[in-house]
DRENGUMAR-981194 format. One record per residue (C-alpha): residue in one letter; z, x, y. Coordinates in Angstrom, 2 decimals. Each point is the difference from the previous one (the first is absolute). Example, Ala and Ser with C-alpha at 12.3 -4.5 7.8 and 13.67 -1.06 7.14 Angstrom:
2
pt rest->a&z->7.80&x->12.30&y->-4.50
pt rest->s&z->-0.66&x->1.37&y->3.44
END
This chain:
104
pt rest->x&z->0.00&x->0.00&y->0.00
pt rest->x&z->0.95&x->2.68&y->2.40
pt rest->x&z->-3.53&x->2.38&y->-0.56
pt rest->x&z->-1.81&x->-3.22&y->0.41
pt rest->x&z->1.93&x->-0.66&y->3.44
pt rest->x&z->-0.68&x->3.54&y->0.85
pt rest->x&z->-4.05&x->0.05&y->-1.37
pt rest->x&z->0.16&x->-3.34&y->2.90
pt rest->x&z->1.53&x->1.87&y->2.88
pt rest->x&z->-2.53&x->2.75&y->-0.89
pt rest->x&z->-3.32&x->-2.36&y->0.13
pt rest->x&z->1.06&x->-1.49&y->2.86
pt rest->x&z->0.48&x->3.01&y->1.74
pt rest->x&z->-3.08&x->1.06&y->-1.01
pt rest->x&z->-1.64&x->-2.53&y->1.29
pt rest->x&z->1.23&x->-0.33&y->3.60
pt rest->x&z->0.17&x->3.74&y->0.03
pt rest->x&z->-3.04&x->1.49&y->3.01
pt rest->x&z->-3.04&x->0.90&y->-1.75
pt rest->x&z->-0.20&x->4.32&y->0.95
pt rest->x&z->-3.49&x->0.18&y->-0.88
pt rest->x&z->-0.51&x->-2.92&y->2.23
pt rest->x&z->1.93&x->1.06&y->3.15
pt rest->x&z->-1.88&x->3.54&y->-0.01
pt rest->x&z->-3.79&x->-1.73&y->-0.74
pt rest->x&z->1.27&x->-2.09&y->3.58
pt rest->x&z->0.98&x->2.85&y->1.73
pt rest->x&z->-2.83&x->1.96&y->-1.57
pt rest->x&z->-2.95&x->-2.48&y->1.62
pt rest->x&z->2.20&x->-0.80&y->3.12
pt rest->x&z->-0.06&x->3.99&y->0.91
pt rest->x&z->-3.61&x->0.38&y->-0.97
pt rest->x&z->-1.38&x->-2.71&y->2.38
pt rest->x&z->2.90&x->1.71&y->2.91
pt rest->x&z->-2.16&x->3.11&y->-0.46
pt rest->x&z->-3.71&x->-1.61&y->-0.14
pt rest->x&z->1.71&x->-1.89&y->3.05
pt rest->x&z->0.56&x->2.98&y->1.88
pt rest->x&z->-3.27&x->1.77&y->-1.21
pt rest->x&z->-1.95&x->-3.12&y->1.86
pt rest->x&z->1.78&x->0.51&y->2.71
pt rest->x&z->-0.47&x->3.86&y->0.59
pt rest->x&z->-3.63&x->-0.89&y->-0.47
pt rest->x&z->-0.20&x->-2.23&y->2.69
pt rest->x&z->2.04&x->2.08&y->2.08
pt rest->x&z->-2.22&x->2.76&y->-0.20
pt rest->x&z->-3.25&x->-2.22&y->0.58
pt rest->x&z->1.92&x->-1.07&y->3.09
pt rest->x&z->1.30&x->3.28&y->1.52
pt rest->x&z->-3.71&x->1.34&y->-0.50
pt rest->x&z->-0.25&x->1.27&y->-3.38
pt rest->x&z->2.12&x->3.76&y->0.35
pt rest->x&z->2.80&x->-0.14&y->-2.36
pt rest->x&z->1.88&x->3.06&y->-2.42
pt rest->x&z->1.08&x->-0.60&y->-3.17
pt rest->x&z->2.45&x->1.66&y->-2.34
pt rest->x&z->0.74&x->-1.07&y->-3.89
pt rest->x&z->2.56&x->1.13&y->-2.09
pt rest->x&z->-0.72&x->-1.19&y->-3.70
pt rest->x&z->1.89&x->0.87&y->-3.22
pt rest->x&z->-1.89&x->0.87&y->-3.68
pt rest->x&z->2.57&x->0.23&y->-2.16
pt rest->x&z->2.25&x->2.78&y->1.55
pt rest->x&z->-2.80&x->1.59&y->1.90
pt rest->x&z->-0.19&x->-0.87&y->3.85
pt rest->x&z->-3.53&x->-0.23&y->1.53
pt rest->x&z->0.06&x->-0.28&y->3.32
pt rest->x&z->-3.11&x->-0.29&y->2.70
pt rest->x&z->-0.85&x->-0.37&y->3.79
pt rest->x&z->-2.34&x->-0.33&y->2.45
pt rest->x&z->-0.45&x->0.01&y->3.30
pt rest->x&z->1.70&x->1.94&y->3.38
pt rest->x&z->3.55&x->-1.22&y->-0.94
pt rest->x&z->-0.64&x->0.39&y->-3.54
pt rest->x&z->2.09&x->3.42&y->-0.75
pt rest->x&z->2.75&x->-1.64&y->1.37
pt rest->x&z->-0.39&x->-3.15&y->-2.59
pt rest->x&z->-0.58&x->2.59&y->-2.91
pt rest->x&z->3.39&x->2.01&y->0.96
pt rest->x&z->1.87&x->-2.96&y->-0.12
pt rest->x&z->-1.93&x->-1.52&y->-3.22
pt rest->x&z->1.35&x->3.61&y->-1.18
pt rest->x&z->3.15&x->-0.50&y->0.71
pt rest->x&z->0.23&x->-3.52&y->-1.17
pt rest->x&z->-1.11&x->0.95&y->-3.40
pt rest->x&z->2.80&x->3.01&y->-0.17
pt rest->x&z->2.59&x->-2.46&y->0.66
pt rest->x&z->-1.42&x->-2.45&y->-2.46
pt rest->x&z->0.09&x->2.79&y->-2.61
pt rest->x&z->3.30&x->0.42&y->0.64
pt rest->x&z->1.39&x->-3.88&y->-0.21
pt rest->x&z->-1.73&x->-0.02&y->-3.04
pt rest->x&z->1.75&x->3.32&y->-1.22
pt rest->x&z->2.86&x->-1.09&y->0.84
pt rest->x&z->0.25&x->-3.49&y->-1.41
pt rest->x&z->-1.24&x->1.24&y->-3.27
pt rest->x&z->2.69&x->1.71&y->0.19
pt rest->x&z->2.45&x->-2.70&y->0.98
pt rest->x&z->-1.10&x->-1.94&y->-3.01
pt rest->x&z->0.24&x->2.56&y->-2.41
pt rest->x&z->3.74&x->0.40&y->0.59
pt rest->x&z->0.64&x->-3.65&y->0.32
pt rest->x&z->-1.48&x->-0.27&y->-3.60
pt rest->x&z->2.18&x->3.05&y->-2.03
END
């Protein structure tokens, strides 16, 4: 009588419990249309301001930073890309190892 109490309180939680998968597909689409948002807009910007604009990515294979500019402000953009993906490197060294000391 009790497990099948318990095996109750466990399918019940289960089912009003948030879906994970769900909540990061959501957040997933909601922060890809922010960035197409923001793309559009830089485009129109730059049609509006008369077409001049510098650009600077930072963009992560794997563990390998590539990072590219152009333009007269672009060395600027690339040092701080740079720098950007040191510090990333380094959150990421350091909560791997965060984790592996929370699980020994």
């Amino acid at each position: 009588m009790h497990a099948m109490m318990e095996h109750e309180k466990i399918a019940e939680h289960a089912n009003h419990a948030p879906n994970r998968f769900q909540n990061f597909l959501i957040l997933f689409v909601i922060g890809f249309f922010i960035i197409f948002a923001g793309i559009i807009i830089l485009i129109v910007a730059m049609m509006l301001s008369g077409g001049s604009a510098d650009f600077g990515a930072l963009t992560f294979i794997g563990p390998f930073p590539i990072v590219v500019g152009a333009g007269p402000e672009a060395t600027w953009m690339v040092l701080f890309a740079i720098i950007l993906a040191v510090l990333s490197i380094i959150m990421f060294l350091i909560s791997r190892r965060e984790t592996k000391k929370t699980n020994v």
